[in-house]
N, C-alpha and C positions, 0 to 999 in steps of 0.2 A: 384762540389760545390766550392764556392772561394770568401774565407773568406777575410777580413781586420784586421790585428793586427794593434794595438795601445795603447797607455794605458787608454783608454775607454774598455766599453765593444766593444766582438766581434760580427759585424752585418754581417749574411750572407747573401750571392749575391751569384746570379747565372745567368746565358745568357741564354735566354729563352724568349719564348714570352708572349707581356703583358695578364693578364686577362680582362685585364678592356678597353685598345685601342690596341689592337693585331698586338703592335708595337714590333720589334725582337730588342732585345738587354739586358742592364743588367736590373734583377729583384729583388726586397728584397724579403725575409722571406713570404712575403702576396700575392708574385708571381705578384705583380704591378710592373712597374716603377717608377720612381724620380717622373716623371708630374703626374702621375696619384695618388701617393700616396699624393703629397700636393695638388692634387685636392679633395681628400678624408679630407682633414683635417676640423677638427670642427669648426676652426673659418668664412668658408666660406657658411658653412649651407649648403651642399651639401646632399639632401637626397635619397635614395635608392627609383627609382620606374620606371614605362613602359617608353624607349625612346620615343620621337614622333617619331621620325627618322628610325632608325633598328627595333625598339620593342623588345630589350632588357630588361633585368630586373639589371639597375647596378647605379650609385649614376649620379643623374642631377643634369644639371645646366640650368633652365630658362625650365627646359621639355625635356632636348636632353642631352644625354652623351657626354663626351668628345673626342670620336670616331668621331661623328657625326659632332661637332665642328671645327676638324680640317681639316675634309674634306668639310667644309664649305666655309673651310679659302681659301683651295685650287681653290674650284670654284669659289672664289670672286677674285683671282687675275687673273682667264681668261674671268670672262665675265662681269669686271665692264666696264660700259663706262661713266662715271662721277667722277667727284672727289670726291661728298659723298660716290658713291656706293663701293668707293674705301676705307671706312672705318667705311663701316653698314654689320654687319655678321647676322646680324637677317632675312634681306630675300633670302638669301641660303637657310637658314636651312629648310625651308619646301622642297626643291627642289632636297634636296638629296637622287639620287637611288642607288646609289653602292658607295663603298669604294675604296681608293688606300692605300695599306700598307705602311709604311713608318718603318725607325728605329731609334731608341726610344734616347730620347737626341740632336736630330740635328737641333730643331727647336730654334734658338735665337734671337729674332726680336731686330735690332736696331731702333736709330732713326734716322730721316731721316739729309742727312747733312745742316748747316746752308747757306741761298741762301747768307749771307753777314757775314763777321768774326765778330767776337766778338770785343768789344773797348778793348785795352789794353794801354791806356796811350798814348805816343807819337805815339807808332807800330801801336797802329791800326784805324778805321776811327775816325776822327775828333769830340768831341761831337757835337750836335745837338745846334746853333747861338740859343740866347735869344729869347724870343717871339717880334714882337714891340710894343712900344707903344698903348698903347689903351686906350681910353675912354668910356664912357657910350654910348649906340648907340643915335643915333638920329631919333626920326622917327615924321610922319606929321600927322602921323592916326593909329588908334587902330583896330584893328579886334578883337572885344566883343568876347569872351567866351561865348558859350550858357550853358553848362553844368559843370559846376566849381566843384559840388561836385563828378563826374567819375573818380576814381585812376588811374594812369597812370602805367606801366609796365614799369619797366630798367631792362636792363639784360647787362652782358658784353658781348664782341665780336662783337657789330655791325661796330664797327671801329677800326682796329689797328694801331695805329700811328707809329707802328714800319716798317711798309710794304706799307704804305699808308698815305696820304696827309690828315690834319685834316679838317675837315668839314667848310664849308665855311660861318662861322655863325659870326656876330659881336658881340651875345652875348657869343659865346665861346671865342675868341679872347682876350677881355674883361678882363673874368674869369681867361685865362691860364696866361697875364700876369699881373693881381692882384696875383695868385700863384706863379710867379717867385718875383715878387717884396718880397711876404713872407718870400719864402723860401733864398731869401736873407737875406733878415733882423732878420730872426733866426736859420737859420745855419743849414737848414733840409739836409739831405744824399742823394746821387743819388737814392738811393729804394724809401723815401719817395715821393720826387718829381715825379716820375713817376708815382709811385700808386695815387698822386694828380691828376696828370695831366689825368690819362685816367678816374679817377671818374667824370672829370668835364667832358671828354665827353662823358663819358655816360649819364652825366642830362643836357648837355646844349647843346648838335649836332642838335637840333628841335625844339630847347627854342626860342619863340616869344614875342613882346613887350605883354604888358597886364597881363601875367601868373604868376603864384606862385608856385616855389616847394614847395611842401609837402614833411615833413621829415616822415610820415609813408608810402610813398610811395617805398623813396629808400632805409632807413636806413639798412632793415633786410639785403640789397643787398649788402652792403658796408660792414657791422659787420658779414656777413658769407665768405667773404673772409679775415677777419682779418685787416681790414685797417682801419685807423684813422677817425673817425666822425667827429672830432671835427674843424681837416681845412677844410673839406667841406663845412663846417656850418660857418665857420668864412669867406671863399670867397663867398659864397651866403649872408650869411647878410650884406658883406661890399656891394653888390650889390643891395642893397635891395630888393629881389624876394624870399626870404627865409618867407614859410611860416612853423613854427613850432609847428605842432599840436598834440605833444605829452602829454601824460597825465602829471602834473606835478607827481614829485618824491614823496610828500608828500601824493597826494592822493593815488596813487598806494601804498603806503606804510600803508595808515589806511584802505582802503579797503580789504589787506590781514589780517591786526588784527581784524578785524568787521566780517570776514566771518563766525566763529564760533558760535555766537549770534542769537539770533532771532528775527526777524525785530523791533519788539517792544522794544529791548532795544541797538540793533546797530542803529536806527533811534535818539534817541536824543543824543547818545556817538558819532555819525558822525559832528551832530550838534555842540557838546561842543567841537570837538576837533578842530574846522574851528574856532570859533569864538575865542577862546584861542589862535591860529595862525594869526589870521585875526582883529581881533578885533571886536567891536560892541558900541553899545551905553550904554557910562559911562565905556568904559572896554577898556582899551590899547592893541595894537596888541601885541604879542609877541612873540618869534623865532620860528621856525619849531622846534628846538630842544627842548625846553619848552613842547612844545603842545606833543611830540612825549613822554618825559619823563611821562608827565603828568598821558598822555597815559597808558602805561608799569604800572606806577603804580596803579591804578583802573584795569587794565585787572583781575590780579586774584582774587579780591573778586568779580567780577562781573561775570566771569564763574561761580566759586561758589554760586552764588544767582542764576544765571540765570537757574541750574537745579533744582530751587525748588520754583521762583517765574516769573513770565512772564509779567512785570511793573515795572516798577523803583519806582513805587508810592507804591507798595507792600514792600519797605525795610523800616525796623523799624530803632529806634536808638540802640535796642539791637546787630542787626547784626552789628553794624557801630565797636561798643564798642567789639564786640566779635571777627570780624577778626584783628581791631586793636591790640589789646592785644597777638596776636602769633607774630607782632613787632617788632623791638628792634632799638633802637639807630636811625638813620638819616633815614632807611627807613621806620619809624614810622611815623616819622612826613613829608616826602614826602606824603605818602600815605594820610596821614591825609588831608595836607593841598590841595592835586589833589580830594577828595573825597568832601572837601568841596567847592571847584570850580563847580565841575559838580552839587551837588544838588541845590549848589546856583543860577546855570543858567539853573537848571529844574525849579525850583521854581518862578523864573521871568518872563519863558518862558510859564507857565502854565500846563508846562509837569506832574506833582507833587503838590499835597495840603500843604505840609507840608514837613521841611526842617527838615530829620532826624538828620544832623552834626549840628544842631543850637546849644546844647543843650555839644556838645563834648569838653572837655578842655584836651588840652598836657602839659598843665605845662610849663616852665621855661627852655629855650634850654639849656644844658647842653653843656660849649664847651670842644672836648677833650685836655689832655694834650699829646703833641708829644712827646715821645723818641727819644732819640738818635738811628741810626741805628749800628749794629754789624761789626765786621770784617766780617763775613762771609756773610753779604747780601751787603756789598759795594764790594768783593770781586766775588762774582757771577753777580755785575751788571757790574763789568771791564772786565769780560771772557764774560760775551754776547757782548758787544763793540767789534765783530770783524774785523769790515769795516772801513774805513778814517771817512763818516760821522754819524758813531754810535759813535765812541771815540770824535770826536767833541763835539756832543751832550750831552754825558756825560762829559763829560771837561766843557761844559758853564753852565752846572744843577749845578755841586756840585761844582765848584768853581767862579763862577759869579752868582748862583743861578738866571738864564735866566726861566724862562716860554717857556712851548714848543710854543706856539704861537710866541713869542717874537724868537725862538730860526727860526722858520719858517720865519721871516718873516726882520731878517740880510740880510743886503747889501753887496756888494763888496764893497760900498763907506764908512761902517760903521769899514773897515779894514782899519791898519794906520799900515803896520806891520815896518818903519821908523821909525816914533815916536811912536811906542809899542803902541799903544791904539786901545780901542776897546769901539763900539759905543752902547748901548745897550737900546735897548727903550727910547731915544733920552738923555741917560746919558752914558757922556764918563767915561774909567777907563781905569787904564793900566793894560800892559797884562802881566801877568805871565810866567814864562820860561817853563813851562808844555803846555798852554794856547796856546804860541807864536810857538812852536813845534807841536801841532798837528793841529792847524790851516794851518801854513805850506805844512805839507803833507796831508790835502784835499786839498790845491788850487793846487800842484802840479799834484793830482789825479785827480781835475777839470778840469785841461789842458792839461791832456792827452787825458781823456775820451773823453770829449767832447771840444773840440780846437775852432771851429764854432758857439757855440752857440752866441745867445743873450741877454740869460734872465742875469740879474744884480743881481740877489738875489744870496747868499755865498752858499746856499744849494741848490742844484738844481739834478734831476733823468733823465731817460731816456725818461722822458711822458716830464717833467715842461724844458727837455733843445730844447724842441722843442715851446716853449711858451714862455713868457715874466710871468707869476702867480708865485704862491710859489710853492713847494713840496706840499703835500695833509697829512694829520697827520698821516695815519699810516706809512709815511716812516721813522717817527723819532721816530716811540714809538718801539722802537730794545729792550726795556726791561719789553715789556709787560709778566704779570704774574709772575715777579719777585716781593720781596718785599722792592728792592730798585728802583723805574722806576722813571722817568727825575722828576716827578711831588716831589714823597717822595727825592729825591735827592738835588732837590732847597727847600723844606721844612728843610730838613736836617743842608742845609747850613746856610741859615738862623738861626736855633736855636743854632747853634755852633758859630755865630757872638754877638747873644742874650748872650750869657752863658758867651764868653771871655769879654764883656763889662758889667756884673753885670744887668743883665736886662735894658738896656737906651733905653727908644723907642727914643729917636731925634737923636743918633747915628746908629741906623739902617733905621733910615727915611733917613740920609745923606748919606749912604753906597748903600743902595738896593733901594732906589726911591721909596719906597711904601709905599701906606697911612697912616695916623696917627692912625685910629683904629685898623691898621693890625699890626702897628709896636709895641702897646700896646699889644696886643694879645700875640705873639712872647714875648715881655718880660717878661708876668705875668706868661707864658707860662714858659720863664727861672729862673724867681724867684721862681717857685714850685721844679724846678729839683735841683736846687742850694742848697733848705733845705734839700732835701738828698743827702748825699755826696756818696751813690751809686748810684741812677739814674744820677747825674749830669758826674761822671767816670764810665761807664761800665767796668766790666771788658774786659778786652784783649781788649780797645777803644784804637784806633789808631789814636784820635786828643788830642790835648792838651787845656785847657780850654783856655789859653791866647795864642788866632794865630793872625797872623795878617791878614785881609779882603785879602789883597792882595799876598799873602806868596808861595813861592814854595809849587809844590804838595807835597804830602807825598806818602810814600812809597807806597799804594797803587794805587793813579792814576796814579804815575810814572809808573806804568806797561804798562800804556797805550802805 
């Protein structure tokens, strides 16, 4: 027997022949070899039953043992005579009469060598010359489609561009240099470009005047290998042959909230939730995000009715009055005011006799007053800032008091870091020595990162620096489910500008740019904290009531 020490446990081994492919050499503990025991292993669902092959009783794979298999292997390498047959093991395997022994460990299959080296800069072949020129093709006559609505099939492989010459089409030609022209002018990587390039021949090696791609033809094709949809779709529509027949985002998205319903009251809530989006007569359209909130909020009293009434025209105004009332504060009167949208365009619609919210009063909105935030929740939103652009973002919230949208949607041009200013929703200010330093080291982080790009906007990620758009919002919300995030942090600022100027809303209208009823707000908002002289000082508060708008950070953003 012949052990292995180490400071694991000890595994014994022994030389011996396998049980499982009755190959000679070393064996574990279970009397198998190395191959045969990670053939046994659970993750490949290997189960115990009759070979096809020998008629054994030991764990398959596909119906044949691993015995069986590798003398499969052996008769395909003397009696392939094709290049597939030279890497299909599956019609051996019926064909196998006898075994040859082998010993156990000697089988390690490489890969084959490359017919051309690899690029390595100047060492090795030359990259592949620009595509040329090309324009729109030109043609004199159409050959009609007879059947337009038949899906068509893309698969990869039918052309490698890397071993072979591309397909002799003027609308590929076309497309590959609309893609270089791109991927020039926004600074894509050699991996991107390539994966561009051989998507477009996969949809365009057989593309004729007349035709439309369909994006549910190829999409799943392109998103199962992990490549980018989105420049597909931007060099097909610059060609105009991009048909995109996708469900929109909004429908897919109320059809999974409707599924739980029963036809009879997902039918007029499909309805109210289109025209709330869409608009109608006497009724302005209004965002997907509206219609979607809207939504969310009617879903749970309308589950709850719907297992005990099967009509909208069955709710009274006692249910309206009774789930309102478990409520409280803003999602009261959300729900309220979503509840009375929908009855009111059942009641127009005919859906409903009688408008049970006619009859419902909220009373008088209630605005709150904001506190000051803590040492401790300004100091948990500077330890989540652990990136170049999370410290940014919290540096423009709580000392420019920026809007994440606003924060999203900075320029390079809106940087003046010469003359210290900074451009911010079309109001300059200057910039802070905290402000002026971590601006700093994101644009150094931006020219390292990505050195090529083209997009202009100050913030920019590894999706938006292949684009010309902004970042997408959750790249900036880094302090989500904290209870100081960008949003409470430019609030924050703000009532600390309120509180050092005695409540003046026409001094925070000249400071912050923002409206006159908002700047009233903020300051009535300061004259309540200011009558108590503990809300207006928290304790262990780390600002001073009199700062200046523009002032070095204090010791806590300084950590940044």
């Amino acid at each position: 027997m012949v052990t292995r020490e180490g400071t694991g446990p000890r595994i014994a081994r022994s030389v011996t022949s396998c049980a499982e492919c009755l190959a000679w050499g070393q064996t574990y503990a279970q009397g198998v070899c190395l191959a045969c025991y990670n053939f046994a292993a659970a993750r490949f669902g290997h189960h115990v039953g009759e070979c096809g092959g020998c008629r054994r009783r030991v764990r398959l794979k596909r119906g044949y043992c691993r015995l069986c298999w590798c003398q499969a292997r052996l008769d395909r390498d003397l009696a392939a005579e094709d290049p597939r047959s030279k890497v299909v093991l599956a019609p051996f395997l019926a064909k196998v009469r006898c075994h040859q022994l082998f010993l156990a460990d000697m089988y390690h299959p490489r890969a084959r060598p490359r017919a051309v080296p690899r690029r390595r800069g100047a060492k090795g072949r030359p990259p592949k010359p620009p595509p040329a020129v090309a324009v729109r093709p030109r043609t004199d006559w159409v050959q009609l489609t007879l059947f337009t609505d038949l899906p068509r099939t893309y698969r990869y492989g039918s052309v490698d561009l890397r071993s072979a010459s591309r397909p002799d089409n003027p609308w590929l030609a076309w497309a590959l240099y609309l893609a270089h022209a791109m991927a020039e002018s926004r600074g894509f990587t050699p991996i991107v470009r390539r994966t561009l390039n051989r998507n477009l021949v996969m949809l365009l090696a057989n593309h004729a005047e007349g035709e439309m791609v369909r994006v549910s033809d190829f999409h799943h094709v392109i998103t199962h290998r992990g490549a980018s949809l989105i420049h597909v779709l931007d060099v097909l529509a610059t060609m105009g042959i991009l048909h995109d027949d996708r469900p929109p985002v909004f429908d897919t998205w109320l059809e999974s909230k409707l599924d739980t319903f029963p036809p009879t009251i997902a039918s007029p809530l499909r309805g109210w939730a289109r025209v709330v989006r869409d608009g109608g007569p006497r009724r302005r359209p209004r965002r997907p995000g509206t219609a979607m909130a809207y939504l969310n909020a009617v879903r749970p009293a309308l589950q709850a009715w719907s297992a005990t009434y099967a009509h909208l025209r069955e709710i009274t105004d006692d249910d309206i009055v009774a789930y309102l009332d478990t409520l409280h504060g803003e999602p009261r009167r959300t729900a309220a005011v979503a509840l009375r949208s929908l009855f009111r365009w059942a009641k127009q619609q005919g859906v409903i006799f009688r408008n049970p919210c006619r009859r419902v009063r909220l009373g008088k909105r209630t605005v709150p007053v904001w506190q000051r935030l803590s040492d401790e929740d300004i100091t948990r939103a500077v330890q989540a800032a652990s990136t170049p652009q999370a410290r940014l973002c919290v540096t423009l919230a709580a000392v420019h008091a920026a809007r994440p949208g606003q924060i999203r949607a900075l320029r390079l041009d809106d940087v003046d870091l010469g003359n210290r200013r900074l451009t911010i929703a079309g109001r300059t200010r200057p910039l802070d020595e905290l402000t002026y330093r971590v601006l700093v080291e994101w644009l150094n982080h931006r020219r390292s990162r990505w050195p090529h790009t083209a997009n202009t906007h100050l913030l920019i990620s590894k999706e938006s620096a292949l684009r010309h758009g902004p970042v997408s919002a959750p790249f900036i919300r880094n302090s989500r489910g904290l209870p100081a995030n960008l949003e409470r942090l430019r609030i924050d600022r703000q009532l600390e500008e309120a509180l050092a100027c005695d409540g003046d809303p026409l001094h925070l209208t000249a400071v912050f740019g923002i409206a006159e009823q908002t700047a009233i707000r903020y300051a009535t908002n300061a004259r309540q904290l200011l009558e108590d002289d503990h809300a207006a000082t928290p304790p262990g508060s780390w600002r001073t009531p009199a700062s200046d708008p523009h002032n070095e950070a204090d010791e806590h953003l300084g950590s940044l």
